[in-house]
C-alpha positions in Angstrom: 0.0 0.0 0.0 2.6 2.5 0.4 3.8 2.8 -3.0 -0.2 3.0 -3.6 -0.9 7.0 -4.7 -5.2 6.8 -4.4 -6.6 9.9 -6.6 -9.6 11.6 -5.5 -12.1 14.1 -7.8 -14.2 16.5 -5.9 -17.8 16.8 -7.7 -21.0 17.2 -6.1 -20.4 19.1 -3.1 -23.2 21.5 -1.8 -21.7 25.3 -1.9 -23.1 28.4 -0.3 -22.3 30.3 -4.5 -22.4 33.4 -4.7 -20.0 34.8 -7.9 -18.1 37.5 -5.8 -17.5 35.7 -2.1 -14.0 36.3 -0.8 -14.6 35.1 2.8 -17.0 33.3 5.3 -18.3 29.9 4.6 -18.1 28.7 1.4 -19.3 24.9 1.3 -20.9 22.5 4.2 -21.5 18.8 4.0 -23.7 16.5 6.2 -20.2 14.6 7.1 -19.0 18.0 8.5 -18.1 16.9 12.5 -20.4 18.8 14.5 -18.8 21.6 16.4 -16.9 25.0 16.8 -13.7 26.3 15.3 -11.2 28.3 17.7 -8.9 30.3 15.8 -6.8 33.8 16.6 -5.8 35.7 13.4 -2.2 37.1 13.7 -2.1 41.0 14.2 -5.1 40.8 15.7 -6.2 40.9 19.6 -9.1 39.4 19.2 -9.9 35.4 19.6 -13.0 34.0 17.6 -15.1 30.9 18.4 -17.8 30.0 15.2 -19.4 27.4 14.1 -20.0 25.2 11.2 -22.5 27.8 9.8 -20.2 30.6 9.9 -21.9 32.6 12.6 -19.6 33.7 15.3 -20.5 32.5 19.1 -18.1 33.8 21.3 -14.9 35.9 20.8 -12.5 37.0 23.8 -10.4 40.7 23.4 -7.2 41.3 24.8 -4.6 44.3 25.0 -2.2 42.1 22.7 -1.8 40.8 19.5 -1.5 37.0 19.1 1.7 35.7 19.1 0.6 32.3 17.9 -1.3 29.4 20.1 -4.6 30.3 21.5 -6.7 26.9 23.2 -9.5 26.7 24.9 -9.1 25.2 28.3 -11.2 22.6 30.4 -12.7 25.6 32.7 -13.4 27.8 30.4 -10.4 30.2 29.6 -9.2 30.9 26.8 -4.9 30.3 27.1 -3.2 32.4 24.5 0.3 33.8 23.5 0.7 37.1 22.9 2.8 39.8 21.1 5.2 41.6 24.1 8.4 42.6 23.0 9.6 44.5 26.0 12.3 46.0 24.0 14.2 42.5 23.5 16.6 42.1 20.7 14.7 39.0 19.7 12.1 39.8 17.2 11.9 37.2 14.9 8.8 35.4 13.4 6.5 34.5 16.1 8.0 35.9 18.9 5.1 36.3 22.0 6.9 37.5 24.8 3.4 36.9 27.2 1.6 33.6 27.7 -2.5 35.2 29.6 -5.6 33.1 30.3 -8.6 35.3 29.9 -11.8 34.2 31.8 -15.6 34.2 29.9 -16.2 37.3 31.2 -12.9 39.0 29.8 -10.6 39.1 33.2 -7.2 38.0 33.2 -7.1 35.0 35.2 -3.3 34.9 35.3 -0.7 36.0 33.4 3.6 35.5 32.5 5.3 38.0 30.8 8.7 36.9 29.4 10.7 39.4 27.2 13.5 41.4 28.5 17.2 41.6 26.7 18.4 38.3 26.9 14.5 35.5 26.4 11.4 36.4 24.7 8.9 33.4 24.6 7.4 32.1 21.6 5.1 30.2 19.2 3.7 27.5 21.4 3.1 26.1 24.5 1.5 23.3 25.8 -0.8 23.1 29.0 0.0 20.0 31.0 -2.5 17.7 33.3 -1.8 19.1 36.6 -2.9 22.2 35.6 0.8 23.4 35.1 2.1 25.1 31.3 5.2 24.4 29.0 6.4 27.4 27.1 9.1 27.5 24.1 11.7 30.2 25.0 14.3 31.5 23.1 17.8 32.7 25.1 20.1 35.2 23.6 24.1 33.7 23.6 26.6 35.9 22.7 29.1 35.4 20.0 31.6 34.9 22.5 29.6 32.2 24.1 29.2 30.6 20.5 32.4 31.0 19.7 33.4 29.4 23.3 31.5 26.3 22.6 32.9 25.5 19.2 30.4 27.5 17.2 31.8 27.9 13.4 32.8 31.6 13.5 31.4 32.1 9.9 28.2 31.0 11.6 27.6 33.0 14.3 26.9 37.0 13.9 28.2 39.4 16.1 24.3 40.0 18.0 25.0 36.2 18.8 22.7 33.2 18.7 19.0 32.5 19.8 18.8 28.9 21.2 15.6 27.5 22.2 15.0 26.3 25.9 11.4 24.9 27.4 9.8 25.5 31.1 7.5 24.4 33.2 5.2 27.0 34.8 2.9 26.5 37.7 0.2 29.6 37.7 -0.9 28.5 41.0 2.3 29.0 42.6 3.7 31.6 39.8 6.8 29.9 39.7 8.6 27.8 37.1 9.3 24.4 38.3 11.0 22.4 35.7 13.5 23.4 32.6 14.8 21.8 30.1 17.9 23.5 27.4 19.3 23.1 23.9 22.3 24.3 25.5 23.0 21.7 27.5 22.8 18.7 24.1 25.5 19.6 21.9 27.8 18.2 19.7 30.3 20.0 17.8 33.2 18.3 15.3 34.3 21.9 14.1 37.2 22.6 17.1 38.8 20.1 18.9 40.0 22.6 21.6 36.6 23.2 22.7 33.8 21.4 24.6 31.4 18.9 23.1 34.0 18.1 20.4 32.8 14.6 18.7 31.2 12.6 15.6 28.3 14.0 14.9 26.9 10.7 13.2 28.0 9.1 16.7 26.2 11.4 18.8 22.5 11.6 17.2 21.2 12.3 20.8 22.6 15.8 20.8 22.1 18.8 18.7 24.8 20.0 16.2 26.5 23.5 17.4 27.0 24.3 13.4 24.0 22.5 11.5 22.3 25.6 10.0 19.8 26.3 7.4 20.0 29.8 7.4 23.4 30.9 7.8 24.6 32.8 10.7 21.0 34.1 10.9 20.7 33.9 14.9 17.5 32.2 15.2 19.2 28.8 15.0 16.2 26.1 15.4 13.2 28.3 15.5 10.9 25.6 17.9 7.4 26.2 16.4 5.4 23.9 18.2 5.2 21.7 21.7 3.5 19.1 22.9 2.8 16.7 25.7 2.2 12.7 25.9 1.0 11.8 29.3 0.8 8.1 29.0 4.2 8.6 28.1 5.6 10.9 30.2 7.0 12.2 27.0 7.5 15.9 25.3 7.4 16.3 21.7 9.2 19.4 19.8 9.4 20.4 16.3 12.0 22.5 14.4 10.9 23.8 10.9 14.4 25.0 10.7 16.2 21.7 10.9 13.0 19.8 9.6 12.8 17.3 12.4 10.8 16.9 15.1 12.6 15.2 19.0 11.1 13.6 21.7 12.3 14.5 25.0 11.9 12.9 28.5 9.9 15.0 30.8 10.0 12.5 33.8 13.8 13.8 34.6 14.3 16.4 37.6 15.8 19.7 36.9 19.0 19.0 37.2 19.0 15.5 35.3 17.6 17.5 32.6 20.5 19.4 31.7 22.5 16.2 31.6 22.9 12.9 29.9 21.7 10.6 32.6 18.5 10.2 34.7 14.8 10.2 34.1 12.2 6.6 32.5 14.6 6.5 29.9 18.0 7.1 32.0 19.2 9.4 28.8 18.8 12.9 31.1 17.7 15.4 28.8 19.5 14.4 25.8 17.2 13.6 22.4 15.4 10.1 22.5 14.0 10.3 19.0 14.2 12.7 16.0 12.9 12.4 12.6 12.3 13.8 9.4 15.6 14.9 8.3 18.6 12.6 9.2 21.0 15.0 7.6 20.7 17.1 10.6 23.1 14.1 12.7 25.2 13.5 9.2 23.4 9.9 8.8 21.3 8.7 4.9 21.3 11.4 1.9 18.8 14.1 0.8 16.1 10.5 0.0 15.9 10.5 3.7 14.6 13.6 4.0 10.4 13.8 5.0 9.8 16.9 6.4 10.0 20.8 4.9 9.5 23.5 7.0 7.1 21.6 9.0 4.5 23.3 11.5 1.9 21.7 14.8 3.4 18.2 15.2 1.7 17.2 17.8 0.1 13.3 19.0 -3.6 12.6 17.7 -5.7 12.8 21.0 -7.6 9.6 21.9 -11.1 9.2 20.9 -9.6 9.7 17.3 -9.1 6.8 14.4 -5.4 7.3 15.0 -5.1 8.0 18.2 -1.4 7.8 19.8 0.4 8.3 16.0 1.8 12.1 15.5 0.5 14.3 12.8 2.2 17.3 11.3 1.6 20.0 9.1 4.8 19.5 6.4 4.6 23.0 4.8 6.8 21.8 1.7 9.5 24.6 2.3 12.5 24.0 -0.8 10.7 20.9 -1.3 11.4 20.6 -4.8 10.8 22.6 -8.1 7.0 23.3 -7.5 6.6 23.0 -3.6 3.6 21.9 -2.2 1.9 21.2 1.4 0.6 18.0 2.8 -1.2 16.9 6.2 1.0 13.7 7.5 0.9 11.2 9.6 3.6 9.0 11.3 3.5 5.8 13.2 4.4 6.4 17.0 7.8 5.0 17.2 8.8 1.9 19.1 11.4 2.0 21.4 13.2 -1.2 23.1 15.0 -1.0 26.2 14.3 2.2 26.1 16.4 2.8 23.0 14.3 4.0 20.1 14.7 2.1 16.9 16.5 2.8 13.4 17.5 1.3 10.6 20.9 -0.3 9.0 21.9 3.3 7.5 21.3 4.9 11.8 18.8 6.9 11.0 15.4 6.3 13.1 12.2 4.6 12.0 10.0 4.7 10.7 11.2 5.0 7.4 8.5 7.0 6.0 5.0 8.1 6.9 2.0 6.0 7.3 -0.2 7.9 5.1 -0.3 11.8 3.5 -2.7 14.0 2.2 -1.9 16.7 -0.2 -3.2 18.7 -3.6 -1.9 16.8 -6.3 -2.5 20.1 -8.6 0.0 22.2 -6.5 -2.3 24.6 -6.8 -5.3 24.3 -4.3 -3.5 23.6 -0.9 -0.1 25.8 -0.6 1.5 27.6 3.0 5.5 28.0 3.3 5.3 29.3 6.7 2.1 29.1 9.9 -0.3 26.2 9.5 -1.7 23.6 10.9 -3.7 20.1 10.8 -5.6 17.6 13.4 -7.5 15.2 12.8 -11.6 14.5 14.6 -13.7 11.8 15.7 -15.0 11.1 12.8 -12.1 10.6 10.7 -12.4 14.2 8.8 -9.0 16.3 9.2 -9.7 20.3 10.2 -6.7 21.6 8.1 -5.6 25.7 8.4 -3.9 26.8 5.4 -2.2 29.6 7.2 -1.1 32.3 5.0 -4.2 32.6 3.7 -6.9 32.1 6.4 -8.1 29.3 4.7 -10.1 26.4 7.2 -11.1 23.8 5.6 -12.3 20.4 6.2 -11.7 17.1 4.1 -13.3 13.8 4.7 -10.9 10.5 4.4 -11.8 10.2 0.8 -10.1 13.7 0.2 -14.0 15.7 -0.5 -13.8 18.8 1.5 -17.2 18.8 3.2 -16.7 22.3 5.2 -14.4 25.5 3.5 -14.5 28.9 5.1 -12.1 31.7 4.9 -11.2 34.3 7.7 -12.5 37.5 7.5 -10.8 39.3 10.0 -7.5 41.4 8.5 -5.0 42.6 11.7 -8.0 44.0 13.7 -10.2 44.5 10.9 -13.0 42.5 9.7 -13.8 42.7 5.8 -16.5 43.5 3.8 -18.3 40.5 1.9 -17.6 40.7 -1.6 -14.2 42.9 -1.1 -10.8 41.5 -2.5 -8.4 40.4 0.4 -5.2 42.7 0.7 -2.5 41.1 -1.5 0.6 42.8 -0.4 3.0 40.2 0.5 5.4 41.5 2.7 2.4 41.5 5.1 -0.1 38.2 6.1 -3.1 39.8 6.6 -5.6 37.5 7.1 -3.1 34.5 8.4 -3.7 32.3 11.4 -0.9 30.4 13.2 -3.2 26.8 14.6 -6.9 26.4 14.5 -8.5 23.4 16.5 -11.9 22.5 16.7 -14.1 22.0 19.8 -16.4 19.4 19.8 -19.8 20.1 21.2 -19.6 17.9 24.3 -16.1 19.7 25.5 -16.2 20.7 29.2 -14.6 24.3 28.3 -17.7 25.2 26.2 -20.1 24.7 29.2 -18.7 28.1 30.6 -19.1 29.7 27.8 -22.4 32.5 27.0 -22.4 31.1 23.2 -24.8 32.9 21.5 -25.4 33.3 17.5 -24.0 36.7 16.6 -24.2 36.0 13.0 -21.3 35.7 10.3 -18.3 37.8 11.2 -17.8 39.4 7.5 -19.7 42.5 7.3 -22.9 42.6 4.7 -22.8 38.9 5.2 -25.0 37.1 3.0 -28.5 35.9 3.4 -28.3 31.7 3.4 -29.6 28.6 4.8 -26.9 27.0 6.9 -28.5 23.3 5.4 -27.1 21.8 2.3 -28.5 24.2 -0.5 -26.6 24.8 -3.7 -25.0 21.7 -5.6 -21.8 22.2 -7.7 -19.0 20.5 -9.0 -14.9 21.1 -8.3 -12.5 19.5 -10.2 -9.4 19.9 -7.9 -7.6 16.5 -7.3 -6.2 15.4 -3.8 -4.7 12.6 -2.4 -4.0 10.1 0.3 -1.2 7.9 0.5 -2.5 5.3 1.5 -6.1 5.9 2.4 -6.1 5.8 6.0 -9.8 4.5 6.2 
């Protein structure tokens, strides 16, 4: 089956047509799963909460623009990261700076702010089941400190290096209880003379001081997205700048963490499994290479078909001649004696993905940068073409039975009918992660959801039910059809 490539042809959906739409719902299908979409526009400092009709039900304001996540919690609150710069050096894409949970009635519940001159938080973070919160951090090394380490010195620029770090915050007791460092996992074969000198090939459970995709840019790995597995125990992280995604051990202490021993799996704090790029530990060729720039890998929740596999949006970044995106989805790794397995080359399996979906036109389903993908109950996957606001829901056969596009530009909200703005040094309309809530989701219960109608302005006049039939010719795929 995996050499299988299964075409789809979309015909006979049901559209809501109109000859000049440019955002709101534009088709809706029966085999839409029942629920709300959560998403947070970038620029923006609002949070919006509609559902499958297009009508909004509850949106939460803050002083701050959205510096990626937002997630609805179990009480109620709406967790989100937000644009603070503080006047930190570190300003690159997605930098927050303030993780704040915002009550249904509007109040800050708590709040971290962490930007000054030397971290800024950003992207993602991941709320854990005690109640506690993991946050991605970048920390500002200097050159010198590069340089000290065995940093290449054509690598490193003179405002230094960002390198990403992770902590565990407890609002409750507003203190950070747990950390864990890229600093403290390197390998570097570049100078002798200096610390963490070794084969790189020989070390795959440390990060390379001098792997770079981007030159002597100083945001080094760029960690986009975090997650948690608590059956596990284990943390999962995701570079798009190294293409790979690692599995750390959370079950170490604090000071096992920064080391190589300790913790369920007795490596400390050191890389248990990576994938998607075995280049980035000099093991296989460019063939071995899966991931591009990837965004929200992340485990599939239980109570889904795949429960316990991980899922990632694989943007496509330099893949190829005529990049292209695809929603994939890997096989949990197996690990024995608590070594996780590979193959005769070294590089960990599995050796490819269980099963993609993507736009076989190229032309359809396209985001180099944001993004992301889940998949529901029912089997559907809620997919978030980011750059463009695009939502959209497919069902396994690859028919989208639910397409909407976001309305809301930085703080404004569009006009039906009116062309989005298409300047590209600017997103506009983009959205880092949606997710959607399913009906039955404790969080909702605290919610006063009421039906304020489509967000667009002059919104059309339509029946939310299955109304006008048409046909769409675009062509997707799934490799192998995970029914």
């Amino acid at each position: 089956m995996k050499n299988l490539l299964i075409f789809f042809f979309l015909n006979s959906l049901y559209f809501i047509s109109f000859s000049q739409q440019t955002v709101g719902l534009f088709t809706i299908q029966d085999s839409v799963q029942d629920g709300f979409l959560l998403f947070g526009p970038k620029y923006s400092n609002n949070t919006y909460l509609i559902d499958n009709c297009g009508n909004l039900q509850f949106s939460w304001n803050s002083n701050y623009k959205a510096g990626g996540s937002v997630m609805l919690l179990e009480n109620g609150n709406l967790l989100r990261s937000c644009v603070f710069g503080n006047n930190s050096p570190i300003t690159g894409g997605g930098a927050g700076g303030r993780i704040e949970a915002i009550q249904p009635d509007q109040l800050i519940a708590w709040s971290l702010d962490l930007s000054n001159d030397t971290i800024r938080q950003h992207h993602d973070y991941e709320p854990l089941p005690n109640g506690n919160v993991l946050m991605i951090i970048w920390e500002l090394k200097s050159m010198e400190e590069a340089l000290q380490q065995g940093r290449d010195s054509s690598l490193v620029a003179t405002s230094g290096l960002w390198v990403d770090y992770v902590i565990e915050y407890d609002p409750i007791l507003d203190s950070i209880v747990w950390e864990w460092h890229t600093w403290d996992h390197m390998v570097q074969n570049y100078d002798s003379t200096k610390p963490n000198f070794g084969n790189i090939a020989n070390n795959e459970s440390l990060f390379d001081l001098n792997y770079t995709s981007n030159g002597d840019d100083p945001d080094w790995q760029h960690l986009n997205a975090i997650d948690y597995n608590d059956s596990l125990n284990l943390i999962m992280l995701c570079s798009p700048f190294w293409n790979e995604i690692y599995l750390i051990d959370h079950s170490t202490s604090n000071q096992e963490s920064s080391g190589h021993i300790g913790g369920n799996y007795g490596k400390g704090g050191d890389i248990l499994w990576r994938w998607g790029n075995p280049l980035a530990y000099n093991t296989g060729d460019s063939t071995y290479k899966k991931l591009f720039g990837q965004h929200d890998a992340h485990w599939i929740d239980k109570g889904k078909p795949d429960a316990g596999k991980i899922m990632v949006f694989n943007n496509g970044k330099n893949r190829g001649l005529n990049p292209y995106s695809s929603v994939n989805v890997i096989e949990q790794p197996t690990s024995v004696n608590n070594e996780f397995l590979k193959d005769v080359s070294g590089a960990y399996l599995p050796n490819n993905f269980e099963f993609e979906y993507y736009d076989t036109t190229n032309l359809y389903f396209y985001s180099k940068i944001l993004s992301s993908a889940d998949q529901l109950p029912n089997g559907n996957f809620i997919i978030n073409e980011g750059v463009k606001g695009h939502f959209y829901e497919v069902n396994q056969n690859g028919d989208i039975v639910w397409d909407y596009i976001n309305p809301v530009v930085e703080d404004s909200i569009m006009t039906q009918e009116d062309s989005l703005p298409g300047n590209s040094s600017m997103l506009f309309n983009a959205t880092f992660r949606t997710r959607k809530i399913l009906q039955n989701f404790n969080g909702l219960m605290n919610l006063p959801l009421s039906n304020l109608g489509p967000i667009e302005l002059n919104p059309y006049t339509y029946s939310c039910s299955l109304t006008n039939i048409a046909s769409n010719t675009n062509s997707f795929s799934l490799y192998p059809n995970p029914s």
